[in-house]
mmCIF file as gemmi writes it, N, C-alpha and C atoms, coordinates in Angstrom:
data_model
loop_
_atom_site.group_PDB
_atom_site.id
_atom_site.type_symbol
_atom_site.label_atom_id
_atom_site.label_alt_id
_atom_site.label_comp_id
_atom_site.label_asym_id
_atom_site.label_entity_id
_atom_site.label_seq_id
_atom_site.pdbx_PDB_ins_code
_atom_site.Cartn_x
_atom_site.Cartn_y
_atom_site.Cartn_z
_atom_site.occupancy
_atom_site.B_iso_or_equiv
_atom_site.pdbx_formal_charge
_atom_site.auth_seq_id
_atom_site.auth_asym_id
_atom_site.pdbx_PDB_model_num
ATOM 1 N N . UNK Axp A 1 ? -24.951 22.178 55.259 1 0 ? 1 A 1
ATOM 2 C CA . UNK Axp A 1 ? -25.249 22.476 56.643 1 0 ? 1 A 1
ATOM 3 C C . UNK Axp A 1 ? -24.608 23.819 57.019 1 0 ? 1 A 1
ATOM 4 N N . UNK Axp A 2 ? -25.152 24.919 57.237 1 0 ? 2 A 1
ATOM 5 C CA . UNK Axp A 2 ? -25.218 26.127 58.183 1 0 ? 2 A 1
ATOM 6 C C . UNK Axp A 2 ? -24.178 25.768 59.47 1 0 ? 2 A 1
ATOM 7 N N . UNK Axp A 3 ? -22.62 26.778 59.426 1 0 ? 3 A 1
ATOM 8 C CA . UNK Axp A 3 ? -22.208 26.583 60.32 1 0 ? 3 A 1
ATOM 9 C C . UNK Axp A 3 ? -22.853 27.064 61.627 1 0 ? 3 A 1
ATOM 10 N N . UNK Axp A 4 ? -22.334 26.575 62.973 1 0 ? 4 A 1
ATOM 11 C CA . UNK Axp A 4 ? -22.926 27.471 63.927 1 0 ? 4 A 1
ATOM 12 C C . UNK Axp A 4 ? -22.43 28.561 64.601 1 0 ? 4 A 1
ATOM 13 N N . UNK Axp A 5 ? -23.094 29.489 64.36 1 0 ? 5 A 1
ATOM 14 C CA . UNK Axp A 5 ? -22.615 30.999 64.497 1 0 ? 5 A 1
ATOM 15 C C . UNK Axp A 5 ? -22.017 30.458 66.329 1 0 ? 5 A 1
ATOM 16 N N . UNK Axp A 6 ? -22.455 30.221 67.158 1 0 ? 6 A 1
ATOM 17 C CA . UNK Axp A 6 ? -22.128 30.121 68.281 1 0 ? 6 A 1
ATOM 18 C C . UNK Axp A 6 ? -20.401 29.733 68.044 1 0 ? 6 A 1
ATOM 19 N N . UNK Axp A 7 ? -20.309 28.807 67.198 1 0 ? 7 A 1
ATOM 20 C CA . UNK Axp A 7 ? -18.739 28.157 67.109 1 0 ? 7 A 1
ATOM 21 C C . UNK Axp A 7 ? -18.144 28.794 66.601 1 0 ? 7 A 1
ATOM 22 N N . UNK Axp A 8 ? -18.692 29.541 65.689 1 0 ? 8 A 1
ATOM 23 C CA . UNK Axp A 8 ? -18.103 30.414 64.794 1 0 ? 8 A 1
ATOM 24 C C . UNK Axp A 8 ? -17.377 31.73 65.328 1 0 ? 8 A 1
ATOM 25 N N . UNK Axp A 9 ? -18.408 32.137 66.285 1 0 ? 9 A 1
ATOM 26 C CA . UNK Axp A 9 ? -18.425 33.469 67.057 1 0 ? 9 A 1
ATOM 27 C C . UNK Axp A 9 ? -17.135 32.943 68.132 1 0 ? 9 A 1
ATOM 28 N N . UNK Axp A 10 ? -16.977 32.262 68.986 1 0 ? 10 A 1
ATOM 29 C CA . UNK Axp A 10 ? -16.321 31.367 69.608 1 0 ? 10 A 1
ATOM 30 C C . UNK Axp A 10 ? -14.776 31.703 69.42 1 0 ? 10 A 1
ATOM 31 N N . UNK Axp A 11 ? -14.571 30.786 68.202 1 0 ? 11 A 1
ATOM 32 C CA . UNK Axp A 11 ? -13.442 30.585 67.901 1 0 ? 11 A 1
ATOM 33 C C . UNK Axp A 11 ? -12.862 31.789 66.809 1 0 ? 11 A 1
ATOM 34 N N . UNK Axp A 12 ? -13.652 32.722 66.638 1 0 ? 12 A 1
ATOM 35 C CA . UNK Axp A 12 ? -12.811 33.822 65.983 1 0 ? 12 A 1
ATOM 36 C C . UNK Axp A 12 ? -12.653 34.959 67.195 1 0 ? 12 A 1
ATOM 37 N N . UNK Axp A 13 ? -13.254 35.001 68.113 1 0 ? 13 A 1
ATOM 38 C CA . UNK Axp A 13 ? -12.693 35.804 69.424 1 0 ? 13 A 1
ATOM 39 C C . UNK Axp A 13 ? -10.977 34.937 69.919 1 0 ? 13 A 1
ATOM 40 N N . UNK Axp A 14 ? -10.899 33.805 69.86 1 0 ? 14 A 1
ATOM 41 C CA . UNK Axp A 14 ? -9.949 32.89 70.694 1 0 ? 14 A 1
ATOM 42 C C . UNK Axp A 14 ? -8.663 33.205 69.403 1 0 ? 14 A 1
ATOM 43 N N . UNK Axp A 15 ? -9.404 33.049 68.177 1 0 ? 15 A 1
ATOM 44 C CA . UNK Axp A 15 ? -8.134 33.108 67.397 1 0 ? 15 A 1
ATOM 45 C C . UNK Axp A 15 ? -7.511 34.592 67.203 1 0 ? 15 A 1
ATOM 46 N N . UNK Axp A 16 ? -8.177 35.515 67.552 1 0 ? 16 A 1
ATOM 47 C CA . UNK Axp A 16 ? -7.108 36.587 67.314 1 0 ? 16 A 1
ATOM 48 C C . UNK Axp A 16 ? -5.886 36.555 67.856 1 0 ? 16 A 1
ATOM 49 N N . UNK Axp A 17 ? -4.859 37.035 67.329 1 0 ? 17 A 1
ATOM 50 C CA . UNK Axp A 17 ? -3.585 37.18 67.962 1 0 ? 17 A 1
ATOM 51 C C . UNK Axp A 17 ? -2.961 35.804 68.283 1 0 ? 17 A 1
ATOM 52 N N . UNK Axp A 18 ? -3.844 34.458 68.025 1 0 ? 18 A 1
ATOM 53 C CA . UNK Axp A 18 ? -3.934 33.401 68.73 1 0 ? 18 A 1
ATOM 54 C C . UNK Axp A 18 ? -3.469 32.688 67.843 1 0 ? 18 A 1
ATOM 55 N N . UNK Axp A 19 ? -2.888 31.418 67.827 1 0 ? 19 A 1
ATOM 56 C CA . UNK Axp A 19 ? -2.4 30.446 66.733 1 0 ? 19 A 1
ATOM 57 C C . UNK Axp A 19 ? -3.598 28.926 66.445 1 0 ? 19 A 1
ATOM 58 N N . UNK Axp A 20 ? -3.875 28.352 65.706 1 0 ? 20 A 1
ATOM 59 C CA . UNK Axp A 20 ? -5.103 27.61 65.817 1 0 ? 20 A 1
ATOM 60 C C . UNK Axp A 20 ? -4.603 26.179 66.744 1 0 ? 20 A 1
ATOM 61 N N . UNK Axp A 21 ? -3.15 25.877 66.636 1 0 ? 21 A 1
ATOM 62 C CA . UNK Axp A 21 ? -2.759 24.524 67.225 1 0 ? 21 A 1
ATOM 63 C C . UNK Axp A 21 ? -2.856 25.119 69.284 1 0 ? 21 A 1
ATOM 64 N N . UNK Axp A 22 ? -2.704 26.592 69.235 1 0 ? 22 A 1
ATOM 65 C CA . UNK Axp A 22 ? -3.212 27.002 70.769 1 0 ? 22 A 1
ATOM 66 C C . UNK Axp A 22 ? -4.374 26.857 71.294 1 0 ? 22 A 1
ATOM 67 N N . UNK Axp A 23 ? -5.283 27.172 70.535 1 0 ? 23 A 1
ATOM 68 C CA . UNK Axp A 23 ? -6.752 27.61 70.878 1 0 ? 23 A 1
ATOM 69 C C . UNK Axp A 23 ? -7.339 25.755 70.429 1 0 ? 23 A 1
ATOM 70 N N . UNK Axp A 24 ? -6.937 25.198 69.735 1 0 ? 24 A 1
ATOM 71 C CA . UNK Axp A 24 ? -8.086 23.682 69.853 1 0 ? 24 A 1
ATOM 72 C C . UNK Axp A 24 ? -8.257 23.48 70.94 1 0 ? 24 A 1
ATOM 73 N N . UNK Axp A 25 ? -7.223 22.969 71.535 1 0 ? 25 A 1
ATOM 74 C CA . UNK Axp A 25 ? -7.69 22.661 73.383 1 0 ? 25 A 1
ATOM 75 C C . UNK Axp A 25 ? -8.736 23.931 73.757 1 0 ? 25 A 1
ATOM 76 N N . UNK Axp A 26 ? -8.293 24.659 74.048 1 0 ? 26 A 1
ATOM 77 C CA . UNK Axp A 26 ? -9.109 25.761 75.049 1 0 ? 26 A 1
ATOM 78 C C . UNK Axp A 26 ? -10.878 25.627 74.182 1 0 ? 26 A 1
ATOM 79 N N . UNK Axp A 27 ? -10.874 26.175 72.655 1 0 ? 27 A 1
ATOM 80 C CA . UNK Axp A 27 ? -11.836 25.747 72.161 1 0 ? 27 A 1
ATOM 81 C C . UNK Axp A 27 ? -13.086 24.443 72.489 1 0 ? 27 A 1
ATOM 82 N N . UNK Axp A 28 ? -12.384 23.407 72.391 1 0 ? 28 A 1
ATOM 83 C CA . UNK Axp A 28 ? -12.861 21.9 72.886 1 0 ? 28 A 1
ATOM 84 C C . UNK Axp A 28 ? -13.484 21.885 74.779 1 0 ? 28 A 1
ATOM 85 N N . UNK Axp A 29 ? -12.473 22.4 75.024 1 0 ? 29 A 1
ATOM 86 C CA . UNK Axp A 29 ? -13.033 22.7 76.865 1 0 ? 29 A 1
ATOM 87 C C . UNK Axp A 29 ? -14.009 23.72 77.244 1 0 ? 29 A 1
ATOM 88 N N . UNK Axp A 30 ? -14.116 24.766 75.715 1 0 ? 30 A 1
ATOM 89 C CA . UNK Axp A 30 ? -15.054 25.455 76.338 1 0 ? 30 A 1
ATOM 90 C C . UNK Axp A 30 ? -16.526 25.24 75.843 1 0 ? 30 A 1
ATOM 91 N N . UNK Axp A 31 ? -16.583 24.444 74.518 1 0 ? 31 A 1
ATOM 92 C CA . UNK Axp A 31 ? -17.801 23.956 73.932 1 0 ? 31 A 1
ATOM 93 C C . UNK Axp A 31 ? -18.371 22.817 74.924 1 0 ? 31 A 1
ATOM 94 N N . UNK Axp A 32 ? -17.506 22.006 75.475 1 0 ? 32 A 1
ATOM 95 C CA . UNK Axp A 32 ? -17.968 20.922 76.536 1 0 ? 32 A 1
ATOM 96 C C . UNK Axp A 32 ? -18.437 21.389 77.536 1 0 ? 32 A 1
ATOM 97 N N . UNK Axp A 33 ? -18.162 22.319 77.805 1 0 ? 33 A 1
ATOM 98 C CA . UNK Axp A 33 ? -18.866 23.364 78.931 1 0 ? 33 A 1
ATOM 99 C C . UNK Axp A 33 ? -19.834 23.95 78.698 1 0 ? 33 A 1
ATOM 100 N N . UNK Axp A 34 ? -19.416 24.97 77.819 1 0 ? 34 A 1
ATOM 101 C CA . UNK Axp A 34 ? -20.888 25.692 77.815 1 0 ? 34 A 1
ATOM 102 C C . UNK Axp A 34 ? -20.804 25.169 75.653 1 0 ? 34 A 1
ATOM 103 N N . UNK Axp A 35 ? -22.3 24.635 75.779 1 0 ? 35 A 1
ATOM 104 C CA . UNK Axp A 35 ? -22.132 24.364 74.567 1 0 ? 35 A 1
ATOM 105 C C . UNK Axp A 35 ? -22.878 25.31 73.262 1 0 ? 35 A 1
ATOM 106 N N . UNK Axp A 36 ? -23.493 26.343 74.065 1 0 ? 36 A 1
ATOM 107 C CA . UNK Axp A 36 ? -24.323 27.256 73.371 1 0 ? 36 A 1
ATOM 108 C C . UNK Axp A 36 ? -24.493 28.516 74.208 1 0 ? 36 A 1
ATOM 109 N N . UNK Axp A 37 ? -24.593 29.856 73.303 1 0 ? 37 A 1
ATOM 110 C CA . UNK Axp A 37 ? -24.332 30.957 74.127 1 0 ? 37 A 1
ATOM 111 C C . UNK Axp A 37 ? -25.172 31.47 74.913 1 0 ? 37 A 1
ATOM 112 N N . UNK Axp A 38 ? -26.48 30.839 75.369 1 0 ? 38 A 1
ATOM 113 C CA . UNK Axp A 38 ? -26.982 30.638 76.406 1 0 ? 38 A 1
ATOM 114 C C . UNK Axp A 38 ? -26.537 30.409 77.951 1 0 ? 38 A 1
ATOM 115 N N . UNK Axp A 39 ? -26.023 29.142 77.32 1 0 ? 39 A 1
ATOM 116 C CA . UNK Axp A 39 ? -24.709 28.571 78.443 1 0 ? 39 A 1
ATOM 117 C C . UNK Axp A 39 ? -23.733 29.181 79.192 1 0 ? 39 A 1
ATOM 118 N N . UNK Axp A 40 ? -22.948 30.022 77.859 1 0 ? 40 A 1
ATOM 119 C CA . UNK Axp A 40 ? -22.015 30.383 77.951 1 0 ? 40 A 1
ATOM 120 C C . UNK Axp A 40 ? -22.591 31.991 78.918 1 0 ? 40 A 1
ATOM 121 N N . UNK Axp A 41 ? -23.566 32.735 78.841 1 0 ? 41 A 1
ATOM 122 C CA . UNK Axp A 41 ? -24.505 33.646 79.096 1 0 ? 41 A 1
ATOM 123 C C . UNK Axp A 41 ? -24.317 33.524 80.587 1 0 ? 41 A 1
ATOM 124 N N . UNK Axp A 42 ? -24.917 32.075 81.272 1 0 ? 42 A 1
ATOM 125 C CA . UNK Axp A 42 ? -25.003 31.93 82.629 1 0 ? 42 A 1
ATOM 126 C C . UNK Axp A 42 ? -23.466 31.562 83.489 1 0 ? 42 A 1
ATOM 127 N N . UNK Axp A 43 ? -22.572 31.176 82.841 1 0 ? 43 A 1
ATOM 128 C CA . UNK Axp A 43 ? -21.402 31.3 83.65 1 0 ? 43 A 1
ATOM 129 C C . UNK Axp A 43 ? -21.002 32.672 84.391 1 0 ? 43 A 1
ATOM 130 N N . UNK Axp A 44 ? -20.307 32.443 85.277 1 0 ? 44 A 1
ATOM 131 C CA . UNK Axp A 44 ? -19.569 33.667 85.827 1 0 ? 44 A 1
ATOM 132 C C . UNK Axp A 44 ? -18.492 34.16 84.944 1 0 ? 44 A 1
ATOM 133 N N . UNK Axp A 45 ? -17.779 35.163 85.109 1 0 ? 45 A 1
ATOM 134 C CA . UNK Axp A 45 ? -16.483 35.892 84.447 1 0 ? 45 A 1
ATOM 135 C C . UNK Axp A 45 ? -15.619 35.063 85.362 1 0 ? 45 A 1
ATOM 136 N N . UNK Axp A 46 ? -16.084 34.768 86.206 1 0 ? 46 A 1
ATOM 137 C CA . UNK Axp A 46 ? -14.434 33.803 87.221 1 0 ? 46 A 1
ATOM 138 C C . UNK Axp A 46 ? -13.809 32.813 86.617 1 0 ? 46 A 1
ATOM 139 N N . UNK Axp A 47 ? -15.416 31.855 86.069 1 0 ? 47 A 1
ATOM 140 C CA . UNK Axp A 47 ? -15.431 30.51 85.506 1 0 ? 47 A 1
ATOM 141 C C . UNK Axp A 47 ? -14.619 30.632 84.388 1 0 ? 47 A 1
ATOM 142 N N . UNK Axp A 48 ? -14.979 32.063 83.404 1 0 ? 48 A 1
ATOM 143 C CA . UNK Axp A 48 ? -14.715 31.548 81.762 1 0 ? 48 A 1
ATOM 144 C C . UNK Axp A 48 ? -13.166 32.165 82.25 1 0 ? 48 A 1
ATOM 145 N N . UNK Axp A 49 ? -12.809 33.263 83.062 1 0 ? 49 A 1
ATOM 146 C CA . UNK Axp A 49 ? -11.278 33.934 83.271 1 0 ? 49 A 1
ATOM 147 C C . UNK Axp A 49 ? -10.585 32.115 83.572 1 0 ? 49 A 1
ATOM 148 N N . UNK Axp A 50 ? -10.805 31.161 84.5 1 0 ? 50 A 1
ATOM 149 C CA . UNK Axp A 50 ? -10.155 30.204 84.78 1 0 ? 50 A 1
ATOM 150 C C . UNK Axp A 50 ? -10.08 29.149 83.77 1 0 ? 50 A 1
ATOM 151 N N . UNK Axp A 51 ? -11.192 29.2 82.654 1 0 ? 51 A 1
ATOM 152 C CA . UNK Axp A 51 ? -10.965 27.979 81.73 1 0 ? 51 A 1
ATOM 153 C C . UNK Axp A 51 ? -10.004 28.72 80.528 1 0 ? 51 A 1
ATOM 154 N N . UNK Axp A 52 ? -9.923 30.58 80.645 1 0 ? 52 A 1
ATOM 155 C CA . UNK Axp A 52 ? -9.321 31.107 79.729 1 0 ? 52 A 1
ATOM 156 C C . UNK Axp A 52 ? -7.541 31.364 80.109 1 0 ? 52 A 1
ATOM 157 N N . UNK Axp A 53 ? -7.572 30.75 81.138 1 0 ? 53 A 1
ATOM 158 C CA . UNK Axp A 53 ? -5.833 30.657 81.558 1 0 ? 53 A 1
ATOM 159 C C . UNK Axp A 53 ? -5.291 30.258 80.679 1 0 ? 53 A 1
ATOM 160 N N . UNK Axp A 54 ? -3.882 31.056 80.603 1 0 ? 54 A 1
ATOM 161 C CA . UNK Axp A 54 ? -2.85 30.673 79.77 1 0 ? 54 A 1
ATOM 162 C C . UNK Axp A 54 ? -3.175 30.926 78.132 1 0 ? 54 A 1
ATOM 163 N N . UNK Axp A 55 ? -4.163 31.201 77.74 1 0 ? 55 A 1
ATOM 164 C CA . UNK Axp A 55 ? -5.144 31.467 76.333 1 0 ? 55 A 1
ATOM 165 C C . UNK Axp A 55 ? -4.643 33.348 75.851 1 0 ? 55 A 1
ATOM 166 N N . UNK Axp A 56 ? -4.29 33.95 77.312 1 0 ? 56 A 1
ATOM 167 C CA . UNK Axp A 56 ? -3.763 35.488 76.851 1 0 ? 56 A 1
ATOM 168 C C . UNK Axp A 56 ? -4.663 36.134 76.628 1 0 ? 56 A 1
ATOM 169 N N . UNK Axp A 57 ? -4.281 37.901 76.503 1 0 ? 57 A 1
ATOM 170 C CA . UNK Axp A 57 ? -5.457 38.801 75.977 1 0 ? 57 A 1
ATOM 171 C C . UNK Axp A 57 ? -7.093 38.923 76.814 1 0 ? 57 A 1
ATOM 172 N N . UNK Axp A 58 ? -6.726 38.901 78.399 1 0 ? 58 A 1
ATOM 173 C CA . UNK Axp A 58 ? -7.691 38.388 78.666 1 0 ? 58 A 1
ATOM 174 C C . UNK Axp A 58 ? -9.329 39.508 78.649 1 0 ? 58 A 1
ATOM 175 N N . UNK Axp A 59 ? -9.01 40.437 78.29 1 0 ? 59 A 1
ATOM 176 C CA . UNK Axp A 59 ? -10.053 41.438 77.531 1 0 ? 59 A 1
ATOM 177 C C . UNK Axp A 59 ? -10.666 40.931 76.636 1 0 ? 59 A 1
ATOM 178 N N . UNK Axp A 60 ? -10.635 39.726 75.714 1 0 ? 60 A 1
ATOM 179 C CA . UNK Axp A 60 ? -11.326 39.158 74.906 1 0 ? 60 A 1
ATOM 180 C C . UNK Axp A 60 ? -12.138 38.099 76.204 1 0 ? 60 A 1
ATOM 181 N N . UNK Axp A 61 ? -11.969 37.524 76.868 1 0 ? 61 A 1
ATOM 182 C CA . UNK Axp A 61 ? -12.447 36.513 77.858 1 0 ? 61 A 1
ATOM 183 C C . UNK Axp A 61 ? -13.617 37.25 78.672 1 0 ? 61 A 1
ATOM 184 N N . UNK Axp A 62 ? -13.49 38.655 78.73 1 0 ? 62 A 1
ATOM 185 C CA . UNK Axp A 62 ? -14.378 39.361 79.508 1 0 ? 62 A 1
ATOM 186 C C . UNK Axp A 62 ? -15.421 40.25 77.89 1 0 ? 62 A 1
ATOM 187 N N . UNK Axp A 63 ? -14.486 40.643 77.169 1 0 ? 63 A 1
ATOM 188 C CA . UNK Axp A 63 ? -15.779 40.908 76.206 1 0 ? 63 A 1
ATOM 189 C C . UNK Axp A 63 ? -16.727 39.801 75.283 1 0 ? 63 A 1
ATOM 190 N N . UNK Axp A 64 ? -16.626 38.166 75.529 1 0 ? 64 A 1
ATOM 191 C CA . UNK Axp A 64 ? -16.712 37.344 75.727 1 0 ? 64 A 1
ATOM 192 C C . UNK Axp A 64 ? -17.82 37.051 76.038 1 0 ? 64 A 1
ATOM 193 N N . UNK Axp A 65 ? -17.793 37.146 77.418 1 0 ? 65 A 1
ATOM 194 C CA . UNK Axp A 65 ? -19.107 36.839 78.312 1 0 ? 65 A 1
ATOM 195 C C . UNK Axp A 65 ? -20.245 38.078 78.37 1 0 ? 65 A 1
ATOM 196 N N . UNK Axp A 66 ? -19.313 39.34 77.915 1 0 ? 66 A 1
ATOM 197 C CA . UNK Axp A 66 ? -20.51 40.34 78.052 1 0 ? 66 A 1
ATOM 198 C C . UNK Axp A 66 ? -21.297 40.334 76.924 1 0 ? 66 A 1
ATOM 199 N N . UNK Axp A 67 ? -20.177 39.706 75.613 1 0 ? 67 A 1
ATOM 200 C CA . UNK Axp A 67 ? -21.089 40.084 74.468 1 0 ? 67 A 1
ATOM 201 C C . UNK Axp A 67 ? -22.686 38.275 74.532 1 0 ? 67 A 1
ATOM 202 N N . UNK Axp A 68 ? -22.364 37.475 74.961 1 0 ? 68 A 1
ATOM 203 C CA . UNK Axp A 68 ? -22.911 35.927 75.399 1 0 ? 68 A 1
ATOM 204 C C . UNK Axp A 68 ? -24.312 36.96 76.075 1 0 ? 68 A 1
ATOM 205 N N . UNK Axp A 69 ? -23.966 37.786 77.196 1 0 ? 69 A 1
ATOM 206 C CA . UNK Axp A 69 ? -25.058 38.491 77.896 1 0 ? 69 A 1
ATOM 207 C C . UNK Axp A 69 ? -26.308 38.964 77.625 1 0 ? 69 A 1
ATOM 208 N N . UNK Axp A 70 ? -25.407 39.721 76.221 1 0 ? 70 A 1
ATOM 209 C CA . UNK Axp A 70 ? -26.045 40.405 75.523 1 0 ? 70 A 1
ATOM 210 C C . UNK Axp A 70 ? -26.588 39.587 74.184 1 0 ? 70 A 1
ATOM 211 N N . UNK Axp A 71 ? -26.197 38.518 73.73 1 0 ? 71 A 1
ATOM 212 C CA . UNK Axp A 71 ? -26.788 38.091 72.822 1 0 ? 71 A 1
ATOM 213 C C . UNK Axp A 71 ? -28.535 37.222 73.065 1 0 ? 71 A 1
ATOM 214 N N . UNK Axp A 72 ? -28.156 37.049 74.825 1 0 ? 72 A 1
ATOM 215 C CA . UNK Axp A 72 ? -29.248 35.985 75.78 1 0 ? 72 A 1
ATOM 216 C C . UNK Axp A 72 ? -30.012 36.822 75.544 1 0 ? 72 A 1
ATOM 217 N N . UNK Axp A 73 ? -29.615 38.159 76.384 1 0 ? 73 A 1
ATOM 218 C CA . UNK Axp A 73 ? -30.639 39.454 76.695 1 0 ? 73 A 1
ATOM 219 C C . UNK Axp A 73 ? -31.571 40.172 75.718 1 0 ? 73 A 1
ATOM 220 N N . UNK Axp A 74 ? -31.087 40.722 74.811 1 0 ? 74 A 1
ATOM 221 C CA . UNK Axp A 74 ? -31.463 40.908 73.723 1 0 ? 74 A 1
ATOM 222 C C . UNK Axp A 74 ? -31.709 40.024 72.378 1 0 ? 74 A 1
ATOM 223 N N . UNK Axp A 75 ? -31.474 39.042 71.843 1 0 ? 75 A 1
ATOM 224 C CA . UNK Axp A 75 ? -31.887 38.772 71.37 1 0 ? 75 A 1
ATOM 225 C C . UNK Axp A 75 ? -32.01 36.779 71.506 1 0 ? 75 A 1
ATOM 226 N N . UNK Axp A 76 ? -32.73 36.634 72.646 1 0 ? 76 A 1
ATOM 227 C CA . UNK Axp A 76 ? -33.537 36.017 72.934 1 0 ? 76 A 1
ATOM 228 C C . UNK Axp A 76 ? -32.24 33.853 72.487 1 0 ? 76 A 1
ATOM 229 N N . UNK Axp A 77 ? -30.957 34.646 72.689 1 0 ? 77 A 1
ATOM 230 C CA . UNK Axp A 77 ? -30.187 33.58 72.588 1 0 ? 77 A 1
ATOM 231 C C . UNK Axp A 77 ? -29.396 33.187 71.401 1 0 ? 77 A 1
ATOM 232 N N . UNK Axp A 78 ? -30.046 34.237 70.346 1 0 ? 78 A 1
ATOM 233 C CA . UNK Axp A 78 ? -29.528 33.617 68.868 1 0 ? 78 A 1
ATOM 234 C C . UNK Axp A 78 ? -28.743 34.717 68.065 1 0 ? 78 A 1
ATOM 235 N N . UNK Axp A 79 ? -27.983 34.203 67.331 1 0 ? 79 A 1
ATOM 236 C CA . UNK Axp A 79 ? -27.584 35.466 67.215 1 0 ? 79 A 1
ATOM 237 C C . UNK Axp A 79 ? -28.215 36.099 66.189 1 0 ? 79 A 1
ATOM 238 N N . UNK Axp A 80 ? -27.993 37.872 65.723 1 0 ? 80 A 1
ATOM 239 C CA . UNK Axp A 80 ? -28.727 38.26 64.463 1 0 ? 80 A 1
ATOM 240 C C . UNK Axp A 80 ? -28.349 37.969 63.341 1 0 ? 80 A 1
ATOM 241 N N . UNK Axp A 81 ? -28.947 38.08 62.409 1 0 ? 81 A 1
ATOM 242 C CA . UNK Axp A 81 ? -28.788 37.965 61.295 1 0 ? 81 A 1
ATOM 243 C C . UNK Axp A 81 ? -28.175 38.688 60.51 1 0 ? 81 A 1
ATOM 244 N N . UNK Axp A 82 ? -28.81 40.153 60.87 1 0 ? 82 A 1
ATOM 245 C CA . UNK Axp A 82 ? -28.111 41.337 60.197 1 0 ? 82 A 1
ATOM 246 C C . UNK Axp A 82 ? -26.323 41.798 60.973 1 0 ? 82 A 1
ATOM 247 N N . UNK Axp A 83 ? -25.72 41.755 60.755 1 0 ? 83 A 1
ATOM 248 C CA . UNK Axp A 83 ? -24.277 42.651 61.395 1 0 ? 83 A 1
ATOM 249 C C . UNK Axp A 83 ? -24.909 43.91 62.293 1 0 ? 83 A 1
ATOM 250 N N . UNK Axp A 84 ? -25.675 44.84 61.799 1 0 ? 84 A 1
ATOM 251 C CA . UNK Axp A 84 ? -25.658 45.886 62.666 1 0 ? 84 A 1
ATOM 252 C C . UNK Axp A 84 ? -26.606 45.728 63.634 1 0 ? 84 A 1
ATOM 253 N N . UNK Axp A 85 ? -27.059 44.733 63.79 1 0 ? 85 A 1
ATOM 254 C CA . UNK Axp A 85 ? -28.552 44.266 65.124 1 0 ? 85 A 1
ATOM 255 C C . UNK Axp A 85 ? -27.206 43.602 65.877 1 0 ? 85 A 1
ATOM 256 N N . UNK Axp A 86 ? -26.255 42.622 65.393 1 0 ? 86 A 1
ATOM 257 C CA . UNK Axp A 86 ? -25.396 42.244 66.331 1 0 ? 86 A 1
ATOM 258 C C . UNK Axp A 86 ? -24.602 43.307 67.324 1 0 ? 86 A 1
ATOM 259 N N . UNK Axp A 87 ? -24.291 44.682 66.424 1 0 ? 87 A 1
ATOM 260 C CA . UNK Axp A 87 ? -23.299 45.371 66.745 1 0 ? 87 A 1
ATOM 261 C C . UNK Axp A 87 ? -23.637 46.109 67.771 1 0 ? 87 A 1
């Protein structure tokens, strides 16, 4: 089974700088929320800044939602395949 890039994408933004026993919680609260980057696409920056409390670095929380924006916008919700169509 094909991991899912959404989780994938997810939790390697949360883990930088980040320890993994920090980020499970925050991880878990934010998949229950938004469970696909669609989801995650239509939240506000208020919403994901308040579920990203205490998580740090909050420039990842805002490039986050812009890159979610941009994955809706352009490519139609999914992510690419290739690295440089993502980039």
């Amino acid at each position: 089974m094909r991991p899912d890039p959404y989780r994938v994408w997810l939790s390697e933004i949360m883990l930088q700088q980040t320890t993994v026993k920090t980020v499970g919680p925050y991880f878990d609260r934010f998949v229950a929320r938004w469970p696909d980057v669609s989801a995650l696409a239509t939240a506000t920056l208020d919403e994901i800044l308040q579920l990203w409390q205490g998580l740090g670095y909050y420039a990842r929380a805002r490039n986050l939602h812009a890159c979610a924006r941009v994955v809706v916008e352009r490519h139609g919700g999914l992510f690419p395949d290739e690295p440089a169509a993502f980039r």
